[in-house]
C-alpha positions, -999 to +999 in steps of 0.1 A: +014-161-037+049-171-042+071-155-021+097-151-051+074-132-067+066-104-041+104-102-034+115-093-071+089-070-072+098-052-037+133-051-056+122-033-088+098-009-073+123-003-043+160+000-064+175-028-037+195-056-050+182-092-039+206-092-010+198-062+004+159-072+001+168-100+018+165-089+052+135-065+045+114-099+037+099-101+067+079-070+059+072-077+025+053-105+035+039-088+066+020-063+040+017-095+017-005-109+045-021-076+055-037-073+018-045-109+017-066-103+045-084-081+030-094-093-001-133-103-009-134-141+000-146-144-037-109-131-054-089-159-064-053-141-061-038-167-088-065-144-113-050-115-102-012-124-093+005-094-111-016-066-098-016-082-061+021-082-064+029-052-073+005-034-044+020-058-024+053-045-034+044-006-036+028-006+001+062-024+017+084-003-006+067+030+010+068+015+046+109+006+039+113+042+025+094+048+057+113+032+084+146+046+065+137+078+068+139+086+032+105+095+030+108+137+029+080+165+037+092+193+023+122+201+004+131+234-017+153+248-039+153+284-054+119+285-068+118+249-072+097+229-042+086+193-035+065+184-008+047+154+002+017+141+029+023+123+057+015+085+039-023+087+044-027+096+005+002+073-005-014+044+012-048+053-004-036+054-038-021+021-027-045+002-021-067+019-049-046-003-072-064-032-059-097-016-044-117-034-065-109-071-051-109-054-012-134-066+011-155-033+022-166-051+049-156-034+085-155+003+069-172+022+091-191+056+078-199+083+099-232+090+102-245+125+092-273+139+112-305+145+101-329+171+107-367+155+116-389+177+095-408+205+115-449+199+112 
């Protein structure tokens, strides 16, 4: 993935010119390479360069909005309120914009107990 690419992306989705992206590249490519390593060995990311770029770009946005502090729980005005999780559904939706090119390999699922049948 072209490095060019990710970075304009991280710029439109975040509102940061290209110098103030600058020094936030390092964790673009961090999640750049996080996502990568997730994908099915089968998914050629040229195919798929767009969408893979703008997850990319929407997971290291809401880590940045993260580490700023901008990210807010609760906030509320006369009868007007906003409130938001604490990432967990963010970084699902996330990565749902990509899920079907993620490698389910690793998930682990809990187990639900079953009940022997009584003779």
């Amino acid at each position: 993935m072209d490095e060019q690419v990710l970075m304009q992306d991280f710029c439109l989705i975040s509102g940061l010119s290209e110098e103030e992206a600058e020094q936030w590249r390092p964790l673009v490519l961090g999640c750049w390479e996080e996502l990568k390593g997730r994908l099915r060995a089968s998914v050629r990311v040229e195919e798929h360069q767009s969408r893979l770029a703008l997850a990319c770009a929407a997971l290291a946005n809401h880590r940045y909005q993260s580490i700023q502090g901008t990210v807010c729980a609760s906030v509320k005005v006369g009868d007007i309120s906003f409130s938001q999780s604490d990432g967990a559904q963010a970084r699902k939706e996330l990565l749902e914009m990509v899920g079907d090119l993620l490698d389910s390999q690793g998930i682990c699922l809990k187990g639900v107990e079953i009940c022997p049948a009584r003779m």
